[in-house]
C-alpha positions as CSV (number, residue, x, y, z in Angstrom):
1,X,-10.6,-55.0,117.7
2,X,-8.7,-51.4,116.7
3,X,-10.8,-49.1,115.5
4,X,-8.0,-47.8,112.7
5,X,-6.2,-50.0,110.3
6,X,-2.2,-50.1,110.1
7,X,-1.2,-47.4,107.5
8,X,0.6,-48.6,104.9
9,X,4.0,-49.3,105.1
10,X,5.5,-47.9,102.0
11,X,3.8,-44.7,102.8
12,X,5.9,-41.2,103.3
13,X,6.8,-40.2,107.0
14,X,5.7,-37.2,106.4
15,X,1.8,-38.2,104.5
16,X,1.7,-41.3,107.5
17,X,2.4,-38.3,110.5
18,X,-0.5,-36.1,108.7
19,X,-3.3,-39.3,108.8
20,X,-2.3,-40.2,112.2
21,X,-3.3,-36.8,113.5
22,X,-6.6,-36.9,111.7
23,X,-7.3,-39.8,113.1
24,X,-6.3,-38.4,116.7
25,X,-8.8,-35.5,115.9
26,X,-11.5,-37.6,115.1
27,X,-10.9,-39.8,118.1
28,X,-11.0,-36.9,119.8
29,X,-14.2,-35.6,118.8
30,X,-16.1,-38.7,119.5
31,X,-17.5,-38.7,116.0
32,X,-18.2,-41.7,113.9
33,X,-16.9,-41.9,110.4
34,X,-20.4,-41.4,109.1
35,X,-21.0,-38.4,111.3
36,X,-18.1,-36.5,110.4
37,X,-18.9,-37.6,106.4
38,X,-22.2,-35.8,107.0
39,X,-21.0,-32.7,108.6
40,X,-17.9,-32.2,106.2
41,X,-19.7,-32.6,103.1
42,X,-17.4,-35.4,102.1
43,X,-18.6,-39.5,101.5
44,X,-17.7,-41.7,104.5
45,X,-16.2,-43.7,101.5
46,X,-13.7,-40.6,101.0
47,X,-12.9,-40.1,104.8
48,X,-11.7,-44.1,105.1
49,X,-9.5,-43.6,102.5
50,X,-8.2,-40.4,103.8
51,X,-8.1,-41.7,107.3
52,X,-6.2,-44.9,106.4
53,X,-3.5,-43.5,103.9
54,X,-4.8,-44.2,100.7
55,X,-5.8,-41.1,99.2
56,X,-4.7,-37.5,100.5
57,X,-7.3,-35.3,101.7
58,X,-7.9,-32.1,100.0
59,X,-7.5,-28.9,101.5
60,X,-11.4,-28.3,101.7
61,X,-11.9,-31.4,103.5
62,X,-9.1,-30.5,106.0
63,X,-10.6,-27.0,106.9
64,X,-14.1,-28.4,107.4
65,X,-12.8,-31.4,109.6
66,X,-11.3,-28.5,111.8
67,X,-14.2,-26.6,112.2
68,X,-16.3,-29.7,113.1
69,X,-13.8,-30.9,115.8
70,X,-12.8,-27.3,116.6
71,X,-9.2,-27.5,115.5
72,X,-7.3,-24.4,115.2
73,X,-7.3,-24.6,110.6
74,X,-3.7,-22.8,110.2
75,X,-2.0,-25.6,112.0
76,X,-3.9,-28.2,110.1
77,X,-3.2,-26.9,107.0
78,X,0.5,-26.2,107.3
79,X,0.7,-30.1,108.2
80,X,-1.7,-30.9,104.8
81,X,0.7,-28.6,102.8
82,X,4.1,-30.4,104.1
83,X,2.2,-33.6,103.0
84,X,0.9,-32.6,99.8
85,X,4.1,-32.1,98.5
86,X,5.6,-35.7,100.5
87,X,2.9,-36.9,98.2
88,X,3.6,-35.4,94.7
89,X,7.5,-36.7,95.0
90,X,6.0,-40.3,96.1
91,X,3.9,-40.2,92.7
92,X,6.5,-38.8,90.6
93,X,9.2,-41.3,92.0
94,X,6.1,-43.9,91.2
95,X,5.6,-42.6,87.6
96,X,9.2,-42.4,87.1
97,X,9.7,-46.0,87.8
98,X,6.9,-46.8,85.2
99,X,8.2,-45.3,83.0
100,X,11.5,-46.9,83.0
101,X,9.6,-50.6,83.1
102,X,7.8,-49.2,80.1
103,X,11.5,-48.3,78.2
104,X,12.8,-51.6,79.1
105,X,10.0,-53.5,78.1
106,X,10.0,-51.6,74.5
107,X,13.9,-52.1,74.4
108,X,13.3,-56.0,75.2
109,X,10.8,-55.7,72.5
110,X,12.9,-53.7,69.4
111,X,15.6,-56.8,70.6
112,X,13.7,-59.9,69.3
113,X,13.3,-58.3,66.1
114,X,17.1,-57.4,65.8
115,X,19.0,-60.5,65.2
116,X,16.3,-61.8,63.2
117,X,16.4,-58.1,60.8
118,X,19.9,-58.7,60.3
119,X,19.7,-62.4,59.2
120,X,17.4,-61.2,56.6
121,X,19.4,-57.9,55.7
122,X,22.4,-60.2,55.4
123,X,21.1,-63.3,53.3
124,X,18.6,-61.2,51.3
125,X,20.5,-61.1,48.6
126,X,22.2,-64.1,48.7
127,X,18.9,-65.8,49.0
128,X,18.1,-64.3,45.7
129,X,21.3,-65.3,43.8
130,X,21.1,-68.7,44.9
131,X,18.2,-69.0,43.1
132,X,19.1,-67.0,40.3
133,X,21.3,-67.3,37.1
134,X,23.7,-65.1,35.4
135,X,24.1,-64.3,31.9
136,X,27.0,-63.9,30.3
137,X,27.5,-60.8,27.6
138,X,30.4,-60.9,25.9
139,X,31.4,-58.3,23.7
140,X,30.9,-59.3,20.3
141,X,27.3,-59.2,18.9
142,X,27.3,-63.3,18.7
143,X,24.6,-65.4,20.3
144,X,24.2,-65.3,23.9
145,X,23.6,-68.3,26.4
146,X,20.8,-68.5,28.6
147,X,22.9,-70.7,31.5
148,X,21.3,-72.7,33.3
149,X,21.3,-74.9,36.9
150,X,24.8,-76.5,38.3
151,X,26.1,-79.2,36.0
152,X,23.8,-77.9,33.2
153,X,25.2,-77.0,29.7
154,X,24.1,-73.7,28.9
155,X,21.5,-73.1,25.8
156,X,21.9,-70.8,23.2
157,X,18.3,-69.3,21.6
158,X,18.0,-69.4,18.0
159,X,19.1,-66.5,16.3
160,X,16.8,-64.0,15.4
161,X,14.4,-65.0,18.3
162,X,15.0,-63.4,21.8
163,X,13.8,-65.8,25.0
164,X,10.2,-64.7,25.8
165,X,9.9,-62.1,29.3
166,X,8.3,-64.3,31.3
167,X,10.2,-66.8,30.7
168,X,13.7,-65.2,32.2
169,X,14.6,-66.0,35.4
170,X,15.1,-63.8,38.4
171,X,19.1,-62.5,37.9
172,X,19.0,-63.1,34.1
173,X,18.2,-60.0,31.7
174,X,15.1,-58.6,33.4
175,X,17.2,-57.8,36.6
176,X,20.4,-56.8,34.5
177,X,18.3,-53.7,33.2
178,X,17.6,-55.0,29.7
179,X,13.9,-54.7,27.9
180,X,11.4,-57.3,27.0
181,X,12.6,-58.8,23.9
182,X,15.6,-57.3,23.8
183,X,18.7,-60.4,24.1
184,X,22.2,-59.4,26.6
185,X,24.7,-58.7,24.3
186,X,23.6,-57.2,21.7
187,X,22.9,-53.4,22.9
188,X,19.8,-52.5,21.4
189,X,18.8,-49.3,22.9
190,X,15.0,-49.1,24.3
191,X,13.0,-47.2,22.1
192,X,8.5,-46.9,22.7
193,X,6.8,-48.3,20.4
194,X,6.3,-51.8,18.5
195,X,8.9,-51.2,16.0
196,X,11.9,-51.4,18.5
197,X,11.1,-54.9,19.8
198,X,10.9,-55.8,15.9
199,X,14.8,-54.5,15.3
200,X,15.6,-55.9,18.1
201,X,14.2,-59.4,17.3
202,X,11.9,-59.6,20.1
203,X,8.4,-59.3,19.9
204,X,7.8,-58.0,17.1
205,X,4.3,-55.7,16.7
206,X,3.1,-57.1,20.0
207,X,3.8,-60.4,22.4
208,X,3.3,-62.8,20.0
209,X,7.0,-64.2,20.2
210,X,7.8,-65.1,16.6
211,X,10.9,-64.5,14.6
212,X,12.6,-61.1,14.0
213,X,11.1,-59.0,11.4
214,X,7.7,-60.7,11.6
215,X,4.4,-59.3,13.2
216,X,3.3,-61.2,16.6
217,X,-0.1,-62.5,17.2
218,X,-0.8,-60.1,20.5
219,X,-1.6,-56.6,21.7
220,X,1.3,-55.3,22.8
221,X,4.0,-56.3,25.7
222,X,3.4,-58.8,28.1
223,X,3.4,-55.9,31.3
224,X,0.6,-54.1,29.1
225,X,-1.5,-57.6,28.4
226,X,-1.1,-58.6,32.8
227,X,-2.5,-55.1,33.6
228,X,-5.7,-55.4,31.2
229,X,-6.1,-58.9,32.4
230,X,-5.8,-57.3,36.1
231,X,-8.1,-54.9,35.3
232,X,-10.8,-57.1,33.3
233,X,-10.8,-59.3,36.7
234,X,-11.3,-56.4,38.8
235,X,-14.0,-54.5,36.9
236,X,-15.7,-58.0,37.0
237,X,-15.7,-58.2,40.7
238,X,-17.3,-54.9,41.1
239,X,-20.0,-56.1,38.6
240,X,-20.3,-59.3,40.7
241,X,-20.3,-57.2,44.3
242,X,-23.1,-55.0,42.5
243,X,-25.1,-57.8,41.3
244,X,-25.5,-59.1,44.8
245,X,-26.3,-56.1,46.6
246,X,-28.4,-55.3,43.9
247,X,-30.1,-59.2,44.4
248,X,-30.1,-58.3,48.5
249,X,-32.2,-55.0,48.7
250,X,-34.2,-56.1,46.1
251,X,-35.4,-59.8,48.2
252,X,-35.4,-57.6,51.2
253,X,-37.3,-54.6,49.8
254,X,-40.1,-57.7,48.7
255,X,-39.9,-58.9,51.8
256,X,-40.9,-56.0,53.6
257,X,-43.8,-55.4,50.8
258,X,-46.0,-58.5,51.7
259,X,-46.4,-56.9,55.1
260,X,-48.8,-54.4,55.9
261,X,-48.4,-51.0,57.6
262,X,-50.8,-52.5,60.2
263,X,-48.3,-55.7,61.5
264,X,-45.6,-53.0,62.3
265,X,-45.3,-51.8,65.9
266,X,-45.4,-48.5,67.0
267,X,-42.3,-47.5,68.3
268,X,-42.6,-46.1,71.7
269,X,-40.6,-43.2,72.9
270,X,-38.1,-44.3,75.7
271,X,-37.1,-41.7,78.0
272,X,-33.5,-42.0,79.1
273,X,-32.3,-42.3,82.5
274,X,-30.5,-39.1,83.6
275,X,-26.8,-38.3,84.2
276,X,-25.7,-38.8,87.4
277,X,-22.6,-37.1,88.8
278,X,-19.6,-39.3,89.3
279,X,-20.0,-41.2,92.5
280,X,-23.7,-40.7,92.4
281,X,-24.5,-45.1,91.4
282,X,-28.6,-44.8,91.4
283,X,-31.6,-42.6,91.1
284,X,-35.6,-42.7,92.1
285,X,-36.6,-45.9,92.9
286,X,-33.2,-47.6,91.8
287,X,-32.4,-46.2,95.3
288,X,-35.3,-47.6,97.4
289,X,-33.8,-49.5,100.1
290,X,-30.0,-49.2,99.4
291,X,-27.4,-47.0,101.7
292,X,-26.7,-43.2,101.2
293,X,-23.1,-43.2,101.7
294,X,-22.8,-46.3,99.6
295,X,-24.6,-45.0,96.3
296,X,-23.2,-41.6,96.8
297,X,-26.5,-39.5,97.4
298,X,-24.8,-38.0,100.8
299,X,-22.3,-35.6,101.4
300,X,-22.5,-32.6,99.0
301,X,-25.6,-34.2,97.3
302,X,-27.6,-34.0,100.3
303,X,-29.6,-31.5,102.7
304,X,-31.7,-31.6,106.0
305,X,-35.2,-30.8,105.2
306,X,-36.8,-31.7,108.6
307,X,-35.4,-32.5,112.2
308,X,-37.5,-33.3,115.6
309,X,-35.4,-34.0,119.2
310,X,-37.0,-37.4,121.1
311,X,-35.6,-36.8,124.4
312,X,-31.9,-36.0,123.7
313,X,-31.8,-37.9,120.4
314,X,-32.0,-35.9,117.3
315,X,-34.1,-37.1,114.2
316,X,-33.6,-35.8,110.6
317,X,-35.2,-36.2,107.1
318,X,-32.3,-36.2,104.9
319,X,-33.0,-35.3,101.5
320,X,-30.6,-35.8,97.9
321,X,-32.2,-33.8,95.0
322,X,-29.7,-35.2,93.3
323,X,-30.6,-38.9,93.9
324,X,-34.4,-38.4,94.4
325,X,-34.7,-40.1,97.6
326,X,-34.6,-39.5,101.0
327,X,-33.4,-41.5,104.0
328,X,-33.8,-40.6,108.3
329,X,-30.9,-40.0,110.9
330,X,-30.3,-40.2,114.6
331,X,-27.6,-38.5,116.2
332,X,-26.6,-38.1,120.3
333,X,-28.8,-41.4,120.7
334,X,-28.1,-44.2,123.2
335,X,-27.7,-47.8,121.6
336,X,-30.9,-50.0,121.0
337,X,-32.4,-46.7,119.5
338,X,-34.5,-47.2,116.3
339,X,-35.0,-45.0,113.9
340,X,-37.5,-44.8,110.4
341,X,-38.2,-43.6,107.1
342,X,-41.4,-43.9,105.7
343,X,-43.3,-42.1,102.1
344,X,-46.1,-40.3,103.0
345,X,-49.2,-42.4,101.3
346,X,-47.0,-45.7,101.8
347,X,-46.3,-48.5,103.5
348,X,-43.3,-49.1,102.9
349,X,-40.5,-48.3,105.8
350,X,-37.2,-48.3,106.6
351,X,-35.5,-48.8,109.4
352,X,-32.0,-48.0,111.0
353,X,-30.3,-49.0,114.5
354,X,-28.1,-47.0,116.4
355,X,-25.1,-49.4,117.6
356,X,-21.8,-47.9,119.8
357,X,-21.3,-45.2,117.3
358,X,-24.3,-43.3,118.7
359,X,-25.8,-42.6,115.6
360,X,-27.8,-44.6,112.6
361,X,-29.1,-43.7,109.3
362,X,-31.5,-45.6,107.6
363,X,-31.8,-46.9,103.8
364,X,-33.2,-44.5,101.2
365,X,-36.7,-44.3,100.0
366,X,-37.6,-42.7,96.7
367,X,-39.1,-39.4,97.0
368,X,-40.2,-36.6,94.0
369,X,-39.8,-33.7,97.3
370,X,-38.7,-33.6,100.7
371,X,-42.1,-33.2,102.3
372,X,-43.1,-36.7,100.8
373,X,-41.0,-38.3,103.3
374,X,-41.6,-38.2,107.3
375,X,-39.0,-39.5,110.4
376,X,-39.8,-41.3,113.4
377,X,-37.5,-42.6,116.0
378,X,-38.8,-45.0,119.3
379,X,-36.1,-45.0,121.9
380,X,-35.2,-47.8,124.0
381,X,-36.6,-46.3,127.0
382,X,-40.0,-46.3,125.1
383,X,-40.0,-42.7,124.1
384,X,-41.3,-42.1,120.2
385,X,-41.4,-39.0,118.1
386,X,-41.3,-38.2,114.8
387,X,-41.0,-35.0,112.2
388,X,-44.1,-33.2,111.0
């Protein structure tokens, strides 16, 4: 089985040359992906995806892989600055294209509506004069005709009485510009005030509706009487809405009474749990038996606090402040090694393996300090040690 995966195919000549001759360095080092994680400061999450084309490196990571395999940095980094910029003009090609899905989606979008908007825009006011009738004003100041539906006779109001507001229909005198009470035709200017509608033979004195010259029964126009009807209904909603909140705090405020200060629990204070940097995914005893690289407590976040040689292996006690736990290493070991983590005062161990990478770590432990936490490694051949 390769060790590498196949980079990606739609990846820039330029960016896929740069990854192959990290890996090439690495290969040539001898170093596992976890050792060089742990001697570059940089996640073994971080070097697979720099290693297999997925994310580019950055320039810090580049100069400390070249000091661990003892590359010459110049070199490197001339390659990593070609492929840096092969790598902007692949994600600005990428967010170019986005955007032009994104402006013909919205265009396909605006479209629908179109067609529709113009149907409306052209039938709008058809639609209205279907339904609506037309009055006739002749010149004279005779009666006037209300007309009416196809194949209807038109009617003629009695003279002296103007057709009632509401009554009109939509296209009659209340869309041709002409006043409450006042009749087409007969060119009574609009004047404020009661006394107009009366010389006009409309509502005389209010909306009452009766013949010219006598006083109506209402309060004024029939606008002025729909907005104080509006207004009654909404004042009496508040009062409604009111009533029941009032009704609500009052049940619950009795509710509460008929306990006693003794039936209500103390509340406790809850201490919350700490912010962790990004990548960092547990803390303390969250990270009791889980891997290093894997929560993000190695790297950058993480120090050697103790080491012992066993023969020609090499133990550490690898320490994260950050993550409150601590976890053991073996490097240069032979395969079939074993190597431990154990909290001083505890039972509780963990153990690692080395396999053909030559080198193991073990799960974490949680730790308050470095000195809480010891190493111990038994080597195939029988050999044991561990850190002080």
């Amino acid at each position: 089985m390769p060790r590498w995966r196949a980079l990606p195919d739609e990846l820039d000549p330029q960016v896929r040359e740069f990854a192959s001759q990290l890996r090439r360095l690495v290969d040539r080092s001898g170093l596992s992906i976890a050792a060089v994680a742990d001697r570059t400061g940089y996640s073994k999450t971080s070097w697979e995806r720099y290693l297999n084309g997925r994310l580019l490196a950055p320039k810090r990571a580049i100069v400390a892989l070249a000091e661990v395999t003892g590359t010459n940095p110049v070199h490197l980094t001339t390659m990593w600055e070609l492929a840096e910029r092969a790598w902007s003009r692949s994600e600005m090609r990428h967010d170019m294209t986005m955007e032009a899905i994104r402006i013909s989606q919205a265009r396909a979008a605006l479209g629908e509506f179109g067609p529709t908007a113009t149907k409306n825009g052209k039938n709008g006011s058809g639609g209205a004069g279907a339904g609506s009738r037309t009055v006739a004003r002749p010149s004279g100041g005779g009666a006037t005709g209300v007309a009416g539906p196809a194949g209807v006779a038109p009617t003629v109001p009695p003279q002296g009485q103007a057709p009632l507001a509401d009554s009109l229909p939509y296209g009659s005198e209340r869309e041709q510009g002409f006043r409450p009470g006042e009749r087409a035709g007969e060119g009574v200017p609009y004047a404020s005030g009661a006394g107009a509608y009366a010389e006009a033979g409309g509502y005389a004195g209010g909306g009452g509706g009766g013949p010219a010259g006598q006083p109506g029964t209402g309060g004024g126009s029939p606008d002025r009487q729909r907005r104080r009807r509006r207004l009654t209904m909404f004042l009496a909603g508040v009062v409604g809405a009111l009533v029941v909140i009032a009704a609500a705090v009052y049940l619950t405020g009795a509710g509460k009474g008929d306990k006693s200060d003794d039936a209500k629990p103390e509340a406790t204070p809850t201490s919350s749990a700490p912010e962790l940097p990004a990548g960092v995914q547990c803390s303390g005893k969250d990270c009791t038996g889980k891997d290093p690289e894997a929560m993000g407590c190695g790297g950058e976040f993480a120090r050697t606090t103790d080491s012992v040689l066993v023969g020609q292996a090499k133990i550490e006690v690898r320490y994260s402040q950050t993550c409150g736990a601590a976890w053991a290493r073996i490097t240069q070991a032979a395969p079939g090694d074993v190597v431990r983590i154990q909290q001083a005062g505890t039972t509780g161990v963990q153990k690692g393996t080395v396999n053909a990478d030559l080198d193991a770590y073990t799960p974490m432990v949680a730790v308050t300090k470095a000195s809480e936490a010891k190493a111990c490694a038994t080597l195939k051949s029988g050999r044991q040690g561990c850190t002080q």
